[in-house]
PQR file with spaces between the fields and no chain letter, atoms N, CA, C, O and H, PARSE charges and radii, in Angstrom:
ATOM       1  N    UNK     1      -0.592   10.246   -2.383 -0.4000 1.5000
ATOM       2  CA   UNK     1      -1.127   10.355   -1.051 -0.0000 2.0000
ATOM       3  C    UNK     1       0.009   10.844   -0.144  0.5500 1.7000
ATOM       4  O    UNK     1       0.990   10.132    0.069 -0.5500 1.4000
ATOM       5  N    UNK     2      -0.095   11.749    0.249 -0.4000 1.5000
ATOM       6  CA   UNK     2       0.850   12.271    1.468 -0.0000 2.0000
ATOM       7  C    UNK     2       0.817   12.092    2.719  0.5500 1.7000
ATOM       8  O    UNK     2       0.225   12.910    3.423 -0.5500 1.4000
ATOM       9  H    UNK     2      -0.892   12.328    0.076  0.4000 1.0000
ATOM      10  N    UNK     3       1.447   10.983    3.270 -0.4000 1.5000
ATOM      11  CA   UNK     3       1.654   10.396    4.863 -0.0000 2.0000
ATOM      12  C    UNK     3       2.756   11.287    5.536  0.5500 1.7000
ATOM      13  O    UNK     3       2.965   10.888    6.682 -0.5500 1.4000
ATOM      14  H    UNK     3       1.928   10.319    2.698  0.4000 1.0000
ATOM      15  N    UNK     4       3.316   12.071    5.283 -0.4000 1.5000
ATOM      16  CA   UNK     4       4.083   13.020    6.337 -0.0000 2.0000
ATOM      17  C    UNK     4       3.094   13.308    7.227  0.5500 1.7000
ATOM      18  O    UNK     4       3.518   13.005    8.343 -0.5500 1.4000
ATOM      19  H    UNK     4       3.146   12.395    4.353  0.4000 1.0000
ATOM      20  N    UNK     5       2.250   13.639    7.277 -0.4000 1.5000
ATOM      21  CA   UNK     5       1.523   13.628    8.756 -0.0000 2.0000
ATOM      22  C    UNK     5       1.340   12.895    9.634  0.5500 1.7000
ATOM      23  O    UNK     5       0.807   13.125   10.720 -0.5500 1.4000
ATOM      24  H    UNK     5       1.906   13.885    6.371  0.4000 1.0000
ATOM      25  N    UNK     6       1.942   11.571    9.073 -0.4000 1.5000
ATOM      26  CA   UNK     6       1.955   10.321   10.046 -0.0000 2.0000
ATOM      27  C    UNK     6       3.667    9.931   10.139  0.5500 1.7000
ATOM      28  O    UNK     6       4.041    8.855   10.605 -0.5500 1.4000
ATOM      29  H    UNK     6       2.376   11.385    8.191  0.4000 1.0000
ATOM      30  N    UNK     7       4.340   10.667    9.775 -0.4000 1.5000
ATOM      31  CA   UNK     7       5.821   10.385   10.240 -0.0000 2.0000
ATOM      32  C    UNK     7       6.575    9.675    9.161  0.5500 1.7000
ATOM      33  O    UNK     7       7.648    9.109    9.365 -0.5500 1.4000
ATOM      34  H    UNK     7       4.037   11.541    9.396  0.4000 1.0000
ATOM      35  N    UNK     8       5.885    9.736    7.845 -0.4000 1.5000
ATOM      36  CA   UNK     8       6.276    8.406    7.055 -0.0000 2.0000
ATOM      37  C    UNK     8       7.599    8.211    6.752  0.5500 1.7000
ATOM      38  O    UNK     8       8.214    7.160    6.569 -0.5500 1.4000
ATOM      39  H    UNK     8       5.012   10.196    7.679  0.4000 1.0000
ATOM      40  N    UNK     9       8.261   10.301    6.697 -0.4000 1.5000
ATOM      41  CA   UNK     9       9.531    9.281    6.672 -0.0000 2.0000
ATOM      42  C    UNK     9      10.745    8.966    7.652  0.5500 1.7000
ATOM      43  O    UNK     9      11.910    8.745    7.321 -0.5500 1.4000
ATOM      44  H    UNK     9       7.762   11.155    6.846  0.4000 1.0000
ATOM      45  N    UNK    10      10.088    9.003    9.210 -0.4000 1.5000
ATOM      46  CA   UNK    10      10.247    8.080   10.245 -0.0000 2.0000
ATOM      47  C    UNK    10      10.392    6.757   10.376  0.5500 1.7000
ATOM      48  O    UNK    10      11.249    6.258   11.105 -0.5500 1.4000
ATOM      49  H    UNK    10       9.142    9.182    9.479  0.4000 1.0000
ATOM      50  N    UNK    11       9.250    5.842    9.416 -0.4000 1.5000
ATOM      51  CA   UNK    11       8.426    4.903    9.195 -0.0000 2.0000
ATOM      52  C    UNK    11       8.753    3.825    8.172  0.5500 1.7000
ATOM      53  O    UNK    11       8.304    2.686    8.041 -0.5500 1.4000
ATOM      54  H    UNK    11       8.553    6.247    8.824  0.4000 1.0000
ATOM      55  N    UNK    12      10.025    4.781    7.212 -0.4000 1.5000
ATOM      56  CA   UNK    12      10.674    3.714    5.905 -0.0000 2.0000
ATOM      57  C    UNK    12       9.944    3.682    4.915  0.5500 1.7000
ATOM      58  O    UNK    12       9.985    2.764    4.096 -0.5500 1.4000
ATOM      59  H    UNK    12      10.390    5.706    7.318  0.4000 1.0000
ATOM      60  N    UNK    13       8.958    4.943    4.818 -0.4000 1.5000
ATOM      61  CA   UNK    13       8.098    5.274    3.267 -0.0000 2.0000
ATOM      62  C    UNK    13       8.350    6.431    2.427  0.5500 1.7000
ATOM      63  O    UNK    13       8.266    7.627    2.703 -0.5500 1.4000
ATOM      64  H    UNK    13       8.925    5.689    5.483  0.4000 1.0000
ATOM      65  N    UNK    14       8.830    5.566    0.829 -0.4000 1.5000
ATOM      66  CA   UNK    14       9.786    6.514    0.115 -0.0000 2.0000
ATOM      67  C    UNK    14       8.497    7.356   -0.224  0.5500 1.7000
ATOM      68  O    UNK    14       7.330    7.221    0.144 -0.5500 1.4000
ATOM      69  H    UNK    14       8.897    4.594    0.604  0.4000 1.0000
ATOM      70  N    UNK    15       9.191    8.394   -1.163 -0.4000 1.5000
ATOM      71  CA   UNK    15       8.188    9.388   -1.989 -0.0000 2.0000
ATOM      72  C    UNK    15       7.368    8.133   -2.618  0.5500 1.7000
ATOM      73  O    UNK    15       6.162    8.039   -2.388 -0.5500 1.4000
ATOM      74  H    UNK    15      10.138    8.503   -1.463  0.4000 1.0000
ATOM      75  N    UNK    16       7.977    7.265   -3.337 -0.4000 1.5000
ATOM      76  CA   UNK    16       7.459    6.454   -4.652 -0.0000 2.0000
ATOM      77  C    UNK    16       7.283    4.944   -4.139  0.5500 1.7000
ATOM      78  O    UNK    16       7.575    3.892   -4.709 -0.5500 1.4000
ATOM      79  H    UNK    16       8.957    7.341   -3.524  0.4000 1.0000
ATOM      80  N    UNK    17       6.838    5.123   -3.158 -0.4000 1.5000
ATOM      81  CA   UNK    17       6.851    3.245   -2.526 -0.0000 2.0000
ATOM      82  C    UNK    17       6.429    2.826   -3.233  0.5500 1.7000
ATOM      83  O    UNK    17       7.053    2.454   -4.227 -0.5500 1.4000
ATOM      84  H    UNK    17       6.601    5.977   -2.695  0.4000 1.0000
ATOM      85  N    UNK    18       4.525    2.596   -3.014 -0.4000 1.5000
ATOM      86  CA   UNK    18       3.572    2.006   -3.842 -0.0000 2.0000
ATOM      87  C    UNK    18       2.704    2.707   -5.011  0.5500 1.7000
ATOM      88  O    UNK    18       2.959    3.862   -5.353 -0.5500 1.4000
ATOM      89  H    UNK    18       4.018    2.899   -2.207  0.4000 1.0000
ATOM      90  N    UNK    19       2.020    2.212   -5.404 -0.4000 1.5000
ATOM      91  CA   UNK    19       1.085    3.020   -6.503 -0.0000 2.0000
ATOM      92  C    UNK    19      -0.231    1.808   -6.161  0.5500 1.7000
ATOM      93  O    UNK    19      -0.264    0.636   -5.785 -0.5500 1.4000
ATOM      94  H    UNK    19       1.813    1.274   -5.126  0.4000 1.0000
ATOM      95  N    UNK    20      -1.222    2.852   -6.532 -0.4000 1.5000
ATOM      96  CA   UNK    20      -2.529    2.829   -6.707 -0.0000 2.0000
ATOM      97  C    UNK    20      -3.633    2.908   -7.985  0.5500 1.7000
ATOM      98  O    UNK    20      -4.045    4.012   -8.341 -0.5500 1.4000
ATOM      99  H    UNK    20      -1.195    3.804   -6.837  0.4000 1.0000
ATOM     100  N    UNK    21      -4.078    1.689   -8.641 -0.4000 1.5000
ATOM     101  CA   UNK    21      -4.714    2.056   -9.661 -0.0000 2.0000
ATOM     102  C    UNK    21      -6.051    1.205   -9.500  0.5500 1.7000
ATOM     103  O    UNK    21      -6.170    0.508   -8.493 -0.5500 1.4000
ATOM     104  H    UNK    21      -3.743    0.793   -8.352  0.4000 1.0000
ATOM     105  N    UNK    22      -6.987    1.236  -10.387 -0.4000 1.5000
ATOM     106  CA   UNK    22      -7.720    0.639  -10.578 -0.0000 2.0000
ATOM     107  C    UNK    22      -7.994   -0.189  -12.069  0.5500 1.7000
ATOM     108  O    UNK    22      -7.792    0.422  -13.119 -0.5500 1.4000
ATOM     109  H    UNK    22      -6.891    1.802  -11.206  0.4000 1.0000
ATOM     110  N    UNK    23      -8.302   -1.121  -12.081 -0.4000 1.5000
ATOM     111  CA   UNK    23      -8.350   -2.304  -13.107 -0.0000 2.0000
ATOM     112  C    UNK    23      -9.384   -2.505  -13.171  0.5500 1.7000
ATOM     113  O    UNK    23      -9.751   -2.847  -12.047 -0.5500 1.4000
ATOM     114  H    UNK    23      -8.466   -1.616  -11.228  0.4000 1.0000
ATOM     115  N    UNK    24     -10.272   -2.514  -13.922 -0.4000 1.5000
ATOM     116  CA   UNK    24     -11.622   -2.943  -14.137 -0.0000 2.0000
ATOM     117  C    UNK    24     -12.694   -2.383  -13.288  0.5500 1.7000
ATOM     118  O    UNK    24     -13.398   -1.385  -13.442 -0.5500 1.4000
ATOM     119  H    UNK    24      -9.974   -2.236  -14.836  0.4000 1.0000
ATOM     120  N    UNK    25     -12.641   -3.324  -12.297 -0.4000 1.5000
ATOM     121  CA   UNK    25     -13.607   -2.790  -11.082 -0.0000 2.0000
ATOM     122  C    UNK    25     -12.921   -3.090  -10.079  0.5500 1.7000
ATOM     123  O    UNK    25     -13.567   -3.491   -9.112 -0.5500 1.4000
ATOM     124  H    UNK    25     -12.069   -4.135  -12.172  0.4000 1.0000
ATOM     125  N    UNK    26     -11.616   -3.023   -9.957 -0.4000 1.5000
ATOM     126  CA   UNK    26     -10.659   -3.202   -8.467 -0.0000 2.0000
ATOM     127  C    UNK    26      -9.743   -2.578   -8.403  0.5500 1.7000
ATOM     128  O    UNK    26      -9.091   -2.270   -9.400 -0.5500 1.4000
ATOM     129  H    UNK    26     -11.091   -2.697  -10.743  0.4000 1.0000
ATOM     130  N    UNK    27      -9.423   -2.193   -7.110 -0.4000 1.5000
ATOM     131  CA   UNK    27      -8.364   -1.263   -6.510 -0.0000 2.0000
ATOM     132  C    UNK    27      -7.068   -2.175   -6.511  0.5500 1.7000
ATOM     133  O    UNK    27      -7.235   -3.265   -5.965 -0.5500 1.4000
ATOM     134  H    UNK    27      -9.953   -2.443   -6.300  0.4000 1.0000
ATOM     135  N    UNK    28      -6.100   -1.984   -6.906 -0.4000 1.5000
ATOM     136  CA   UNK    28      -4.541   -2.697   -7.320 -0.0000 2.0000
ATOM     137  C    UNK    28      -3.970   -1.930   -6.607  0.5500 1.7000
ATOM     138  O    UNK    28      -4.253   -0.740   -6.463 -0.5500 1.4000
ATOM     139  H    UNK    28      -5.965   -1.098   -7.350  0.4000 1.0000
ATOM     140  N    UNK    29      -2.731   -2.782   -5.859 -0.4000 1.5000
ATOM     141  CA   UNK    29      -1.555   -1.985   -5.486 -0.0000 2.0000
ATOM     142  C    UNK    29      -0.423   -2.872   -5.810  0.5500 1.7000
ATOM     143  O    UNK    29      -0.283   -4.093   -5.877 -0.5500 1.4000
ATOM     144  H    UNK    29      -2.501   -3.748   -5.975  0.4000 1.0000
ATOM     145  N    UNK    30       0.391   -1.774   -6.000 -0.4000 1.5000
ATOM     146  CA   UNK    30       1.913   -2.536   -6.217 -0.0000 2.0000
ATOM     147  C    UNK    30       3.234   -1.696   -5.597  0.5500 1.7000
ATOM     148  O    UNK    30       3.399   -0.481   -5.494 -0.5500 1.4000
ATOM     149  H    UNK    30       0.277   -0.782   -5.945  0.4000 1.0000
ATOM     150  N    UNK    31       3.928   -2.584   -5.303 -0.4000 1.5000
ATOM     151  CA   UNK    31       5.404   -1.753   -4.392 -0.0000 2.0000
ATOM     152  C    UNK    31       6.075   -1.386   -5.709  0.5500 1.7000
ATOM     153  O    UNK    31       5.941   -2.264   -6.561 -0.5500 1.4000
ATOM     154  H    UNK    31       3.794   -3.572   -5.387  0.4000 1.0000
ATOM     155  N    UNK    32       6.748   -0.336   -6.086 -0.4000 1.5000
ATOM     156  CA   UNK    32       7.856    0.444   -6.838 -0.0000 2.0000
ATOM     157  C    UNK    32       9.239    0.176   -6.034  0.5500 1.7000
ATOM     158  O    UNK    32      10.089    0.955   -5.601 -0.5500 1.4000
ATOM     159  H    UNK    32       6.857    0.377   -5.394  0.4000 1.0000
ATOM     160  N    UNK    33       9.119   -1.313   -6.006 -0.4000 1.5000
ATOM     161  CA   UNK    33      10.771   -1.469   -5.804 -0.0000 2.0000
ATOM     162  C    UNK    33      11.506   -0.720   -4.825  0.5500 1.7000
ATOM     163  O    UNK    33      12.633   -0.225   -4.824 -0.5500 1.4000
ATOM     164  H    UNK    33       8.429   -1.945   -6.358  0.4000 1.0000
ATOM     165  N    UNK    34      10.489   -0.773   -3.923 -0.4000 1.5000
ATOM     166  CA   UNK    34      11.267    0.114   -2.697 -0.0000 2.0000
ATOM     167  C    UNK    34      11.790   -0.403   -1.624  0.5500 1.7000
ATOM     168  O    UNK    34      11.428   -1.568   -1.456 -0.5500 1.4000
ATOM     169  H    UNK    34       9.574   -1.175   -3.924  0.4000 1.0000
ATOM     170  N    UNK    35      12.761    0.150   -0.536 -0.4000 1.5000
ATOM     171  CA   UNK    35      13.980   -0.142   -0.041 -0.0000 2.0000
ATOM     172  C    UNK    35      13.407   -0.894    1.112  0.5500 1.7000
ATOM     173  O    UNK    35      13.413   -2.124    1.068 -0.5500 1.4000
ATOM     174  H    UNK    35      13.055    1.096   -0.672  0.4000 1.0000
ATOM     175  N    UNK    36      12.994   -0.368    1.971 -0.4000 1.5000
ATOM     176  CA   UNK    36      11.568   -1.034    3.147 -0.0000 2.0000
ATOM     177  C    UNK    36      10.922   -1.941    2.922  0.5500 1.7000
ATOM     178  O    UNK    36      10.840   -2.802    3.798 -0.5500 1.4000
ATOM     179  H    UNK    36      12.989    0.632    2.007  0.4000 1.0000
ATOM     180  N    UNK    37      10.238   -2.111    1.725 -0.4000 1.5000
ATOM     181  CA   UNK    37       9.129   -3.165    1.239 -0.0000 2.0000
ATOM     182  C    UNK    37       7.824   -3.167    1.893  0.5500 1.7000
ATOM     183  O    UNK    37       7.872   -2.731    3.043 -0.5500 1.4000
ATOM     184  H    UNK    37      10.304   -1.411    1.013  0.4000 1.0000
ATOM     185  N    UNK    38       6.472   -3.599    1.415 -0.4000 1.5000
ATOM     186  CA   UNK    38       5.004   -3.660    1.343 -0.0000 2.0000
ATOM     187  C    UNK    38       5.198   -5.025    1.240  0.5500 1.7000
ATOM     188  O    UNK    38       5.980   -5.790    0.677 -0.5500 1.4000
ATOM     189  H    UNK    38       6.433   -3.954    0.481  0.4000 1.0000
ATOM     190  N    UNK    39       3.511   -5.124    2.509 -0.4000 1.5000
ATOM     191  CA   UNK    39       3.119   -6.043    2.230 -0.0000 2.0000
ATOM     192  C    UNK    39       1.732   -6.278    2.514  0.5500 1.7000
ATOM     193  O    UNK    39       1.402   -5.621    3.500 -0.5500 1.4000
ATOM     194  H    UNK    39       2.876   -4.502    2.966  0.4000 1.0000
ATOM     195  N    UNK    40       0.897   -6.879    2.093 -0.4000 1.5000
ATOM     196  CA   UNK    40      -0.884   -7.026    1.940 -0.0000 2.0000
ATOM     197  C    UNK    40      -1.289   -8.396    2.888  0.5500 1.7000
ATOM     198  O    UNK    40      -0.906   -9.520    2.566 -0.5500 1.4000
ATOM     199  H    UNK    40       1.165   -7.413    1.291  0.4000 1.0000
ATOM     200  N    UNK    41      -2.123   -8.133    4.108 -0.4000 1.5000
ATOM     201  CA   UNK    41      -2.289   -8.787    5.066 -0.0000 2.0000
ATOM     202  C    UNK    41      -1.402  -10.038    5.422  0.5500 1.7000
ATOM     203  O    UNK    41      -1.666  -11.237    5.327 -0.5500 1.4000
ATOM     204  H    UNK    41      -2.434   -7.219    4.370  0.4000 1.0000
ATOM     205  N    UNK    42      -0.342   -9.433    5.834 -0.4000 1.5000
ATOM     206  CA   UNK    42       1.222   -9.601    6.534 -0.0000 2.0000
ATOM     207  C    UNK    42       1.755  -11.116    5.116  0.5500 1.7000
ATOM     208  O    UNK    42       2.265  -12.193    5.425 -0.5500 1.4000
ATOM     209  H    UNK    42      -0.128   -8.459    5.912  0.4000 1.0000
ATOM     210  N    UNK    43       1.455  -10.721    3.880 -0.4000 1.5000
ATOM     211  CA   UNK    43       2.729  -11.299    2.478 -0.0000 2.0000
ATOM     212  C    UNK    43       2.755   -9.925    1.963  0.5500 1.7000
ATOM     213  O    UNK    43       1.989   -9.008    1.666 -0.5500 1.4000
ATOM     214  H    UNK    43       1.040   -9.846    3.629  0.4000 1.0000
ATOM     215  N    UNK    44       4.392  -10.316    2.010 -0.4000 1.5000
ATOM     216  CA   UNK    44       5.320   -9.767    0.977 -0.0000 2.0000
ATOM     217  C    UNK    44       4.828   -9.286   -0.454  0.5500 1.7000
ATOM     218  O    UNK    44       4.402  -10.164   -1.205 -0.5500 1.4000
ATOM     219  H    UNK    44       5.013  -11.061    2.251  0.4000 1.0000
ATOM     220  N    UNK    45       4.846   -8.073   -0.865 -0.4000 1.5000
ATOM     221  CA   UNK    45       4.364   -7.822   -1.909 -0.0000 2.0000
ATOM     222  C    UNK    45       5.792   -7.980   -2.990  0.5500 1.7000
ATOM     223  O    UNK    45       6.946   -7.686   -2.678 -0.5500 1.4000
ATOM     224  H    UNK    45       5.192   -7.360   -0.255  0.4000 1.0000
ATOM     225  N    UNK    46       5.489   -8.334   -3.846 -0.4000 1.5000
ATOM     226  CA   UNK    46       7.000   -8.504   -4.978 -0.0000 2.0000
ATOM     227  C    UNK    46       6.786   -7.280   -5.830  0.5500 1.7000
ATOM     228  O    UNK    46       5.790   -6.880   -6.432 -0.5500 1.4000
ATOM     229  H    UNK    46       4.552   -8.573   -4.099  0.4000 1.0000
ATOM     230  N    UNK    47       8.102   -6.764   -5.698 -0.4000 1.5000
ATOM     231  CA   UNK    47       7.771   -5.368   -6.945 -0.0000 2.0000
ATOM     232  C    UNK    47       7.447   -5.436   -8.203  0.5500 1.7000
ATOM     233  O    UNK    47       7.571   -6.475   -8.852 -0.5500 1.4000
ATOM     234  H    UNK    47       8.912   -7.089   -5.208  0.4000 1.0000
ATOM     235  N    UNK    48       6.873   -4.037   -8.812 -0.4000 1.5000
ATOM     236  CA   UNK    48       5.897   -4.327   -9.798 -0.0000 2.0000
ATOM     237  C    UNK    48       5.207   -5.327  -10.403  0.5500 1.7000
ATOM     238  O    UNK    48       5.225   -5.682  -11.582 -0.5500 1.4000
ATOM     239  H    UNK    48       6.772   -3.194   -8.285  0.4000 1.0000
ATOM     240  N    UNK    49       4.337   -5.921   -9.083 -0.4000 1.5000
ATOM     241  CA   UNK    49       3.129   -6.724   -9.826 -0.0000 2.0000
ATOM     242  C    UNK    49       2.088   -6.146   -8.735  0.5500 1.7000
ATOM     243  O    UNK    49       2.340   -5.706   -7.613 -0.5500 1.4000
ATOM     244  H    UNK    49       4.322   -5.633   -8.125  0.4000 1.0000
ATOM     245  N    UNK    50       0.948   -6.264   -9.337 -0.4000 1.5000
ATOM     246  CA   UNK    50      -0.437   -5.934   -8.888 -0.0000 2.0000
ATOM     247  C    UNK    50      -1.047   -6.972   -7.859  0.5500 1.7000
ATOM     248  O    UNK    50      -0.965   -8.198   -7.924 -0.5500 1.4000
ATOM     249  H    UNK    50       0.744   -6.621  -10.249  0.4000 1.0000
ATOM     250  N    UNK    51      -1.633   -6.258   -6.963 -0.4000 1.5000
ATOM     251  CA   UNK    51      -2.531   -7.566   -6.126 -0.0000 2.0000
ATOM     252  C    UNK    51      -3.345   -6.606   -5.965  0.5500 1.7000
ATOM     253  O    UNK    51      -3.158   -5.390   -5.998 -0.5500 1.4000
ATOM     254  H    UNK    51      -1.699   -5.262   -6.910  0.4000 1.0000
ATOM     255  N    UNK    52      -4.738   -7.532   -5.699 -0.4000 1.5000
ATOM     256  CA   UNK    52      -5.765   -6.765   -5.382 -0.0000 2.0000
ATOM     257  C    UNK    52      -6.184   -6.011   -3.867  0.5500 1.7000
ATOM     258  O    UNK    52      -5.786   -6.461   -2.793 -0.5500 1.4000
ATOM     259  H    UNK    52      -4.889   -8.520   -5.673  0.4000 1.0000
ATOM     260  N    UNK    53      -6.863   -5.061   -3.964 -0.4000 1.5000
ATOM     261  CA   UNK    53      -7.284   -4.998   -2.198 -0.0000 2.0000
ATOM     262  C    UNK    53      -8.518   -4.823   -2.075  0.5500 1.7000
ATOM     263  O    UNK    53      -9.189   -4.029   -2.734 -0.5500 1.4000
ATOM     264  H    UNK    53      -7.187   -4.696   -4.836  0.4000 1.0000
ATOM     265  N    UNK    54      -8.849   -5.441   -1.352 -0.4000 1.5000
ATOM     266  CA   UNK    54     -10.621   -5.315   -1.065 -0.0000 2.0000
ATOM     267  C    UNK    54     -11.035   -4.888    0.488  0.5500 1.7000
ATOM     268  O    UNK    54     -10.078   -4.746    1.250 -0.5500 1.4000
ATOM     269  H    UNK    54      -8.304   -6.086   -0.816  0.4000 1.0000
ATOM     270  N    UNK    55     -11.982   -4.732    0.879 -0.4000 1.5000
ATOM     271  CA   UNK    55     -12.462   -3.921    2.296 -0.0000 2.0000
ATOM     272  C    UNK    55     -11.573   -4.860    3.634  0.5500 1.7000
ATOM     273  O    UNK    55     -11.463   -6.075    3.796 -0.5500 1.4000
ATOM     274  H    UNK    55     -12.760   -4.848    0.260  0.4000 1.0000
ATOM     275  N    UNK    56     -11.278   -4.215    4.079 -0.4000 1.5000
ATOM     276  CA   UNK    56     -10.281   -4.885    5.597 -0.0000 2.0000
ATOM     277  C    UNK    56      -9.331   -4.935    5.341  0.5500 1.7000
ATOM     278  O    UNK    56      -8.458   -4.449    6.061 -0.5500 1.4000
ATOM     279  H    UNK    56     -11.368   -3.228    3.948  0.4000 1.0000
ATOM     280  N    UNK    57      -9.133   -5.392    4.486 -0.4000 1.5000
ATOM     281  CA   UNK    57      -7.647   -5.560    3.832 -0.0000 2.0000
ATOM     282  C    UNK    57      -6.185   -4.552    4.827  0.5500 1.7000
ATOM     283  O    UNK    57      -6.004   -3.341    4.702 -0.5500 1.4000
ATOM     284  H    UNK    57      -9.842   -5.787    3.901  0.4000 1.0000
ATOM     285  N    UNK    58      -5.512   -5.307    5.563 -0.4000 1.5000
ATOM     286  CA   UNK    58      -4.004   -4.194    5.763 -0.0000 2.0000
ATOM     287  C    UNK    58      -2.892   -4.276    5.095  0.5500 1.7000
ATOM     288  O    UNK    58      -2.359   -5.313    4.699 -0.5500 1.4000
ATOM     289  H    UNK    58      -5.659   -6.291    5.664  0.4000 1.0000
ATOM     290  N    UNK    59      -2.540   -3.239    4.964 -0.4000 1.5000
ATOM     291  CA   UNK    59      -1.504   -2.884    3.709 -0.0000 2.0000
ATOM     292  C    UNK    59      -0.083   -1.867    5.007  0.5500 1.7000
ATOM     293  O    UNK    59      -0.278   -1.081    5.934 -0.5500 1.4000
ATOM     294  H    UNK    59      -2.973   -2.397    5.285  0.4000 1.0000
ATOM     295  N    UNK    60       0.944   -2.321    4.527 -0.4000 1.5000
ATOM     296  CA   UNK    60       2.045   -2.275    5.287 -0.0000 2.0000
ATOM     297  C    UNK    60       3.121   -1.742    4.618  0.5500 1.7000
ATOM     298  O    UNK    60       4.100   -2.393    4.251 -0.5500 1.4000
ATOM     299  H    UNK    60       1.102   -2.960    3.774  0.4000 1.0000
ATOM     300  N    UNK    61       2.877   -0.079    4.389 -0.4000 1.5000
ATOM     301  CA   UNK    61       3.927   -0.116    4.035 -0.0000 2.0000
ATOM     302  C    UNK    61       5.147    0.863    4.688  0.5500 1.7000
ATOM     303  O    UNK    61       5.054    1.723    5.564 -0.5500 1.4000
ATOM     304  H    UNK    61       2.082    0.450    4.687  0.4000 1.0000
ATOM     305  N    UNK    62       6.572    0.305    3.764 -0.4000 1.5000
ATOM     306  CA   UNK    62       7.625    0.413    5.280 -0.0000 2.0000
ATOM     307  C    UNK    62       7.142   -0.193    6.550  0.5500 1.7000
ATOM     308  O    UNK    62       6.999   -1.413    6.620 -0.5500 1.4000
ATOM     309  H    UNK    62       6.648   -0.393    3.052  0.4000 1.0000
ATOM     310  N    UNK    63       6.824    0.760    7.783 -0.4000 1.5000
ATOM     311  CA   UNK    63       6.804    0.042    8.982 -0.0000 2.0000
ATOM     312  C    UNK    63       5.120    0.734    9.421  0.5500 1.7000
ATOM     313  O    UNK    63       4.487    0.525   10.456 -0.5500 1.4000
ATOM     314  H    UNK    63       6.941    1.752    7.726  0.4000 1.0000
ATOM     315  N    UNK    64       4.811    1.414    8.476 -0.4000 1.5000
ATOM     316  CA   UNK    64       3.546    2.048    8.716 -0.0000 2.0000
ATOM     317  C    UNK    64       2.281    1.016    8.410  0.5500 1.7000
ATOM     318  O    UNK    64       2.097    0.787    7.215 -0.5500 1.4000
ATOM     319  H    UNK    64       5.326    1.584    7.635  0.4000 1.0000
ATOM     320  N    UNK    65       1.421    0.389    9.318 -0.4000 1.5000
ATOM     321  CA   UNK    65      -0.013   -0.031    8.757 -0.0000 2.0000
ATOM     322  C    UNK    65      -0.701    0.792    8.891  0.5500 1.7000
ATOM     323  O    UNK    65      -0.623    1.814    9.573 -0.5500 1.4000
ATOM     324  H    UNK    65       1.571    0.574   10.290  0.4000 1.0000
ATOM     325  N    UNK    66      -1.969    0.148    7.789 -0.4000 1.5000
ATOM     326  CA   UNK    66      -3.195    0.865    7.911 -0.0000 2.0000
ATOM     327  C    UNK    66      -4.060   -0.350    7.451  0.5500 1.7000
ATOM     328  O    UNK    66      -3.682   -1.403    6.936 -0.5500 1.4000
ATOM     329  H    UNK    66      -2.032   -0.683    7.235  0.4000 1.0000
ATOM     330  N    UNK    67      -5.172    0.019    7.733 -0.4000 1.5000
ATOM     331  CA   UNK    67      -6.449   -0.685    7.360 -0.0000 2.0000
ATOM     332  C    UNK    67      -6.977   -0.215    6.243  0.5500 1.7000
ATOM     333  O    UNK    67      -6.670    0.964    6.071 -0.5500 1.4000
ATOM     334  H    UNK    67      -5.479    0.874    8.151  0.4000 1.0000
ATOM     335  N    UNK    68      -7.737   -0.721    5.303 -0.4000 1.5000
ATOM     336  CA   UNK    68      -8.424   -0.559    3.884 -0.0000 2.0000
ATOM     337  C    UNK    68      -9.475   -0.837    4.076  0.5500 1.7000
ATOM     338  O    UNK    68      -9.845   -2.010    4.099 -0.5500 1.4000
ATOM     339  H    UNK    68      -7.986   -1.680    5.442  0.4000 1.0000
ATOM     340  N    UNK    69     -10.701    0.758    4.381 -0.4000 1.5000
ATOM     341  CA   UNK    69     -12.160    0.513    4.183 -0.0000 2.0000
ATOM     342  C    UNK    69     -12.552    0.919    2.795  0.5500 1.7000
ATOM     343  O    UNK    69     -11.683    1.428    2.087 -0.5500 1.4000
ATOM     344  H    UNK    69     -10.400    1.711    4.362  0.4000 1.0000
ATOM     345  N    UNK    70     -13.888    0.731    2.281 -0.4000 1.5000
ATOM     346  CA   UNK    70     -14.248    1.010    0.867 -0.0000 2.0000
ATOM     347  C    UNK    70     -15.707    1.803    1.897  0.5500 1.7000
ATOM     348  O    UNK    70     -15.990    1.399    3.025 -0.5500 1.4000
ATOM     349  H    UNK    70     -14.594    0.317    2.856  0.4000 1.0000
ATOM     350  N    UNK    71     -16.422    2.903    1.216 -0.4000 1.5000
ATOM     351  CA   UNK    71     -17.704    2.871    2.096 -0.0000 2.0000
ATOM     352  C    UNK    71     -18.211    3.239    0.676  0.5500 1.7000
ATOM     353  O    UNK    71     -17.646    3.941   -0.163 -0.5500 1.4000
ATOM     354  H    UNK    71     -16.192    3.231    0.300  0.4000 1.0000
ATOM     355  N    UNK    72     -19.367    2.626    0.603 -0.4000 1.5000
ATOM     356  CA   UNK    72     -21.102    2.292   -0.036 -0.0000 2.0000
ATOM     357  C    UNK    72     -21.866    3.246   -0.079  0.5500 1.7000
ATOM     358  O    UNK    72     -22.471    3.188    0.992 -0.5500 1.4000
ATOM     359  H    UNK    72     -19.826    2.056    1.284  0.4000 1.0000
ATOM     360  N    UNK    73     -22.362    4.408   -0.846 -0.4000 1.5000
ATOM     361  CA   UNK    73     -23.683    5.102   -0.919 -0.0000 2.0000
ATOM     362  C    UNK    73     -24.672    4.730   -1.398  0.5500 1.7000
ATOM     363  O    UNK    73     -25.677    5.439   -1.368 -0.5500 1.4000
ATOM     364  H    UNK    73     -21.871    4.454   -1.715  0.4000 1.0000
């Protein structure tokens, strides 16, 4: 995902912060040990381990938030 349009690396977001996968039927994120640090509705994410994210959810990474919608067809 490319956040240079939002200043990211203004913001303390490496090339390789977090990663994004899916597990079963859920969206996972995990920090790649990065210098800034992530974190999932304001805890600390610990590098390489998975937490889940589900709808509302804010995710923080470096100094950048955002909100986590899912939308339904």
């Amino acid at each position: 995902m490319d956040l240079s349009p939002y200043n990211a690396v203004d913001l303390g977001i490496s090339r390789h912060h977090v990663q994004f996968d899916i597990v079963g039927d859920r969206l996972m994120v995990k920090d790649l040990e990065s210098v800034n640090g992530s974190s999932l509705n304001g805890k600390p994410l610990a590098p390489n381990h998975y937490y889940p994210v589900t709808h509302g959810d804010e995710l923080k990474i470096g100094r950048l938030k955002m909100r986590i919608f899912f939308l339904y067809d």
